[in-house]
N, C-alpha and C positions, 0 to 999 in steps of 0.2 A: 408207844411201841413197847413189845414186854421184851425182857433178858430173854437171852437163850441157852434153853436149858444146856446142863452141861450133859455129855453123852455120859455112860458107867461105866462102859466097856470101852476097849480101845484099840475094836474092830474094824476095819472097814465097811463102810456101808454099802449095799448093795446098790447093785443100777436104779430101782423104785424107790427102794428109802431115800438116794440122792436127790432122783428128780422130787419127789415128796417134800421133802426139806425143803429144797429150791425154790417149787410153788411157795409155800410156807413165809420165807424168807419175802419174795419177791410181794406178795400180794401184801403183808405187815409193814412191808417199804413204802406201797403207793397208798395204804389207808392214810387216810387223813385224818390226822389226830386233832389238828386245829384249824376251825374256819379262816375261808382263805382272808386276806389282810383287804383292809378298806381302800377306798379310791383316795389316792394322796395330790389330787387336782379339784376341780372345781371350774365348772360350764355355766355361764347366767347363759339360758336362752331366751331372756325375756326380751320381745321388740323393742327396736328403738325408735325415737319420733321421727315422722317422717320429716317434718319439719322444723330447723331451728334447733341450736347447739344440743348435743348428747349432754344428758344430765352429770353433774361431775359425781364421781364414786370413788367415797375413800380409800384411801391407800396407803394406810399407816405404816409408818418407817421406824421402828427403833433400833438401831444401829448405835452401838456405843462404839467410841475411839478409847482403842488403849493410848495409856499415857506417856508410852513411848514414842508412838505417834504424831499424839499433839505437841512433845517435847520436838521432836524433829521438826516439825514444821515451824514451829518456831523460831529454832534455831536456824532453818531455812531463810527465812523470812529476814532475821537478826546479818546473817551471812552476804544475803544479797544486799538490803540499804547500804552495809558497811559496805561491801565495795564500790556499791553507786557512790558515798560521801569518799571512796580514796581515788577513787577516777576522777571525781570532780577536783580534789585538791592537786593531782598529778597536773589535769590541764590545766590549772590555771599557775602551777608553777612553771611550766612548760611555756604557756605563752608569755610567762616573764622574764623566764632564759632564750626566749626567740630571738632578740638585740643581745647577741654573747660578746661582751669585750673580754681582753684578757684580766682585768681587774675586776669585773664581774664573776668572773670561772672564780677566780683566788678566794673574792669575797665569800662566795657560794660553798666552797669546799672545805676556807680553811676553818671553821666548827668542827667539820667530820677528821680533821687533820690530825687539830690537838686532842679530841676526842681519844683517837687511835692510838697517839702518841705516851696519853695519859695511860690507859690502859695497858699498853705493851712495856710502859716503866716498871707500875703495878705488879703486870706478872712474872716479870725477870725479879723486883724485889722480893715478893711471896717466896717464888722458887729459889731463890737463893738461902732466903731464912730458912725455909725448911729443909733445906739439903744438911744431910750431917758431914760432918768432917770427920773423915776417915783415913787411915794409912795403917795399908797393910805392909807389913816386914816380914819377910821370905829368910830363913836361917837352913842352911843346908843345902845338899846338892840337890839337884831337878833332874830326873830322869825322866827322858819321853820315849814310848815305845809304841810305836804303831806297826800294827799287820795287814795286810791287804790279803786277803784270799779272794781269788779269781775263780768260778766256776762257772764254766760253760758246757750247755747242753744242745748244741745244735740238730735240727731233726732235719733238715731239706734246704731248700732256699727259702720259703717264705716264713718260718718257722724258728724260731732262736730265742732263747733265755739268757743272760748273762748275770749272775746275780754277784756283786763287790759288797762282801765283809768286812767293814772299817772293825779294828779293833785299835 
């Protein structure tokens, strides 16, 4: 398709020069500058036998998995056995807590007990260590001065502002 010229003048064009141009314009639009594009399919019509399995016809696949993909499935895979071997240890603890005595509970808990107990000494000593020891001394008089300013701006019944100023 070519540029178009620029006009020199910057006249208006008459009614025939319009439609002229127009023809011009319209017919450079529907020329076809480039043959049209190829068939992006493919027809076998060749017969098939009448008799006895369709011949197989390859059908090449290359397909790459990105490796985020394969990552996932994996870890998919990693995900689900793990909880299959934590369900199994679940039931088979569970059916040896089915005979619950109270010295059983005791037995059963008190690992998690001293565990807890270990831990919570732990972190009360930490935090004690690292607390600094501070005292502060106040020398002179304290004066407190607070102000409330109240303003309100009511417009109707269902309509109210009240806006409180701490100072």
């Amino acid at each position: 398709m070519e540029p178009l010229p620029q006009p020199t003048t910057h006249l208006p064009l008459t009614d025939r020069e319009a439609a002229a141009e127009a023809e011009r314009i319209l017919a450079a639009a529907y020329h076809p500058s480039h043959p049209a594009p190829t068939a992006t399919h493919y027809r076998d019509d060749t017969p098939l036998p009448t008799h006895g399995p369709t011949p197989p016809v390859p059908q090449p696949d290359h397909r790459i998995v990105p490796a985020w993909a394969a990552g996932t499935a994996v870890a998919s895979i990693g995900v689900g056995a793990g909880s299959v071997g934590l369900g199994c240890c679940a039931w088979l603890v569970l059916q040896g807590l089915a005979s619950v005595t109270l010295y059983g509970v005791l037995m059963a808990t008190l690992p998690f007990a001293g565990a807890a107990m270990l831990a919570t000494a732990t972190g009360i000593a930490v935090s004690k260590a690292r607390k600094p020891v501070s005292k502060t001394v106040y020398e002179g008089h304290v004066t407190q001065h607070t102000e409330i300013h109240n303003t309100s701006s009511t417009h109707g019944v269902f309509f109210a502002r009240i806006r409180n100023d701490v100072r």
